[in-house]
C-alpha positions in Angstrom: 0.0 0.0 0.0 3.0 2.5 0.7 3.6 4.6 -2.3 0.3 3.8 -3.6 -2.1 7.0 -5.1 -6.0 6.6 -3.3 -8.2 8.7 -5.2 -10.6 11.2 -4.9 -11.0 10.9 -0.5 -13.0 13.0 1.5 -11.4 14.8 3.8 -13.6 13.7 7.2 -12.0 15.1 10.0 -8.6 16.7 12.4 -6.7 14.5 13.9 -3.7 15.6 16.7 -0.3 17.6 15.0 -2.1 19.4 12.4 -3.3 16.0 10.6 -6.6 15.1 8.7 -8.6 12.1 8.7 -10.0 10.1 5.9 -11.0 6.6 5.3 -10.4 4.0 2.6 -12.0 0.3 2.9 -11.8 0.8 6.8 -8.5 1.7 7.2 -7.7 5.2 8.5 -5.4 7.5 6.9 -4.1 10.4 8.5 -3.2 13.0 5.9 -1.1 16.4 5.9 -2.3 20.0 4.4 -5.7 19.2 4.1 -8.9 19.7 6.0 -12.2 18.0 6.5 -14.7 18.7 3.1 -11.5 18.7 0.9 -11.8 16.2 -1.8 -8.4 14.7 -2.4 -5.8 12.2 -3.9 -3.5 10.9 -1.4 -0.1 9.4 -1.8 0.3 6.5 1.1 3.6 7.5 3.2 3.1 5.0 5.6 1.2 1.8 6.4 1.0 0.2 10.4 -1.3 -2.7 10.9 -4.0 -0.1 11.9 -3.4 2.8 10.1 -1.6 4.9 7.2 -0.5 8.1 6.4 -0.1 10.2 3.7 -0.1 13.1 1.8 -1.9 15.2 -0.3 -0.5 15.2 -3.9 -3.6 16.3 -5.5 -6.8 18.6 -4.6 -10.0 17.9 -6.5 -12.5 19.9 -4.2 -11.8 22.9 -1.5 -13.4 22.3 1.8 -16.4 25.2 2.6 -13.5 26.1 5.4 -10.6 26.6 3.5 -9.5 30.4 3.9 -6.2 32.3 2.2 -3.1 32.7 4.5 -2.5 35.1 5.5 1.6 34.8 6.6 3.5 34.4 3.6 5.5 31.5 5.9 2.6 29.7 6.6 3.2 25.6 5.4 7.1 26.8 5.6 8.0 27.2 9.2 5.5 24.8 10.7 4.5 27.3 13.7 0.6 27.6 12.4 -1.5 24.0 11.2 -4.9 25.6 11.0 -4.3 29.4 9.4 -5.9 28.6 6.1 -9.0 27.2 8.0 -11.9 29.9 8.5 -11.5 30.3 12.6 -15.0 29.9 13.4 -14.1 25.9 12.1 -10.9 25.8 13.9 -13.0 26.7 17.2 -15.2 23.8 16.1 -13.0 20.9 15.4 -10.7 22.2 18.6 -13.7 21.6 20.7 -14.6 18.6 18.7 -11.0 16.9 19.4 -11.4 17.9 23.3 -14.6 15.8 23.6 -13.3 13.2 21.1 -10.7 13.0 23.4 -12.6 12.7 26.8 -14.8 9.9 25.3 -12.4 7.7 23.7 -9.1 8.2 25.4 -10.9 9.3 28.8 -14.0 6.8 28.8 -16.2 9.4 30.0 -20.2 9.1 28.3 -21.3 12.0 27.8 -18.7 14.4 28.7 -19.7 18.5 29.6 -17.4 20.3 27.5 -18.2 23.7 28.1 -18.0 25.9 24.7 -14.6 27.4 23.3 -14.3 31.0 23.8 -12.7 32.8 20.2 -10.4 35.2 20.6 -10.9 38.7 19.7 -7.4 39.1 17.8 -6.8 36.1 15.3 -3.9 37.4 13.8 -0.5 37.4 14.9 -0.8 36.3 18.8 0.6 33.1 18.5 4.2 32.7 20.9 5.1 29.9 19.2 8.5 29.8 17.8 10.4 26.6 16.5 13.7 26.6 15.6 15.1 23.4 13.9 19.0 22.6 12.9 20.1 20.7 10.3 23.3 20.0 8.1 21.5 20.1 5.2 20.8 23.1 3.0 17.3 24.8 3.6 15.0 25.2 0.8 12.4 27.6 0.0 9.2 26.6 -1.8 10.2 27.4 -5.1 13.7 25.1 -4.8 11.6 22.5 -3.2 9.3 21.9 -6.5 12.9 21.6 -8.4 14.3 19.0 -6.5 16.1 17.4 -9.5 18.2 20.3 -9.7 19.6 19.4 -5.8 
């Protein structure tokens, strides 16, 4: 199944570290840069006995919640998973994965999640900084859809 193209998926809902989640005869996949109502083909990254992974390599459909950037680093640096997702949705699905969470993980029927409350400033408040190290060369988006020539 790795390396394998699945066709035309429906984007069903966020998973933990930014992911998506789809289905294919059962099996989940958890999929990068893509959001629940996207309509995409995925290239299998990995398979484990219970799930896969993968990533997007072509979208057919943009979810209703897809929104523009608005950081001109956003998918480079890795600091913001949700900023092309309209934030009235990334309240949603952040509540969503809270009581998810406290069902499945915490057993609890039923839970009282009380709701999420927005922020007023949506735009750059995030702390967040990651710094990562490597001895490899760092390439920008446009050196990164020219790999042959690395």
């Amino acid at each position: 199944m790795k390396g394998k193209i699945l066709e035309k998926l429906e984007i069903l809902d966020i998973a933990d570290n930014g992911k998506s989640i789809t289905k294919h005869n059962g099996l989940v996949i958890f999929v990068e840069k893509a959001m629940p109502g996207d309509i995409v083909d995925v290239l299998i990254t990995r398979k484990t006995s219970s799930y896969l992974e993968g990533r997007v390599v072509q979208r057919h459909k943009d979810s209703d919640h897809r929104t523009e950037a608005f950081c001109r680093h956003f998918g480079l640096c890795g600091g913001c998973k949700w900023q092309d997702m309209d934030y009235s949705a990334q309240l949603f699905f952040k509540q969503k994965q809270v009581t998810d969470a406290m069902e499945r993980l915490g057993k609890i029927e039923n839970p009282v999640v009380l709701p999420i409350i927005g922020s007023n400033t949506i735009k750059y408040y995030r702390n967040k900084l990651d710094y990562s190290f490597s001895d490899k060369k760092w390439l920008n988006r446009e050196q990164l859809s020219n790999l042959d020539e690395y």
